[in-house]
N, C-alpha and C positions, 0 to 999 in steps of 0.2 A: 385784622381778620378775627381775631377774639373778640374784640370786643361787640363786634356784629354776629356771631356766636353768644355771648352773652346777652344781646337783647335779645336777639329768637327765641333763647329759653326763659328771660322775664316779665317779657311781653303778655303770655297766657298769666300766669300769677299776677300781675297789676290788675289783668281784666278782672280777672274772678274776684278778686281780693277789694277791687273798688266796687260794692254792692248797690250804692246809691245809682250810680251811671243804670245798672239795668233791674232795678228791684220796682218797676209796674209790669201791667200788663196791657198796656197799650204799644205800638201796634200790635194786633194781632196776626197771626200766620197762616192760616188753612185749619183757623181754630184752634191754633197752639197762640197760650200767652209768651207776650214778648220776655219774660223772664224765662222760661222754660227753650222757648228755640233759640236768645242769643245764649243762653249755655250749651246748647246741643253744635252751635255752630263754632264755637271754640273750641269743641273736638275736634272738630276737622281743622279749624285755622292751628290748633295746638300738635295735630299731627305732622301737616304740612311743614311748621315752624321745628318742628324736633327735625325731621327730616333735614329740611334746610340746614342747620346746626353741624347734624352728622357729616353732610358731603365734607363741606365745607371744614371741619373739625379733618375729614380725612386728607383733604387736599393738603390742608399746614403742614400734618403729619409728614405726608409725603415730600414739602418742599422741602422742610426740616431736616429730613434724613437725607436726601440728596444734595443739601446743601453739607449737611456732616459729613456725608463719602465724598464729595469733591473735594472737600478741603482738605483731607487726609490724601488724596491720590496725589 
């Protein structure tokens, strides 16, 4: 479960961080270059992805601690 917790949150960082992958400006969007809206659109995949991370991060939590109160009852 971490470790799919940790790609959600390394995921945005590869993208941004490999510049060659989206540094033209072909295709175009509604007259946004494609450098400018695949970053705009990693805001939202990067929010989606944190999210993701969080539930997920909360669920362990939970299974963790009721795995720790059963084994003490």
């Amino acid at each position: 479960m971490r470790v799919v917790i940790g790609l959600c949150l390394l995921a945005p960082f590869v993208a941004m961080l490999w510049v060659g992958s989206y540094a033209k400006t072909d295709p175009v969007f509604i007259g946004i270059p494609f450098f400018y809206w695949y970053q705009m659109l990693w805001v939202l995949i990067s929010t989606a992805l944190t999210m993701t991370a969080y539930k997920l991060w909360q669920r362990d939590q939970r299974a963790r601690s009721a795995a720790k109160g059963g084994a003490e009852q």
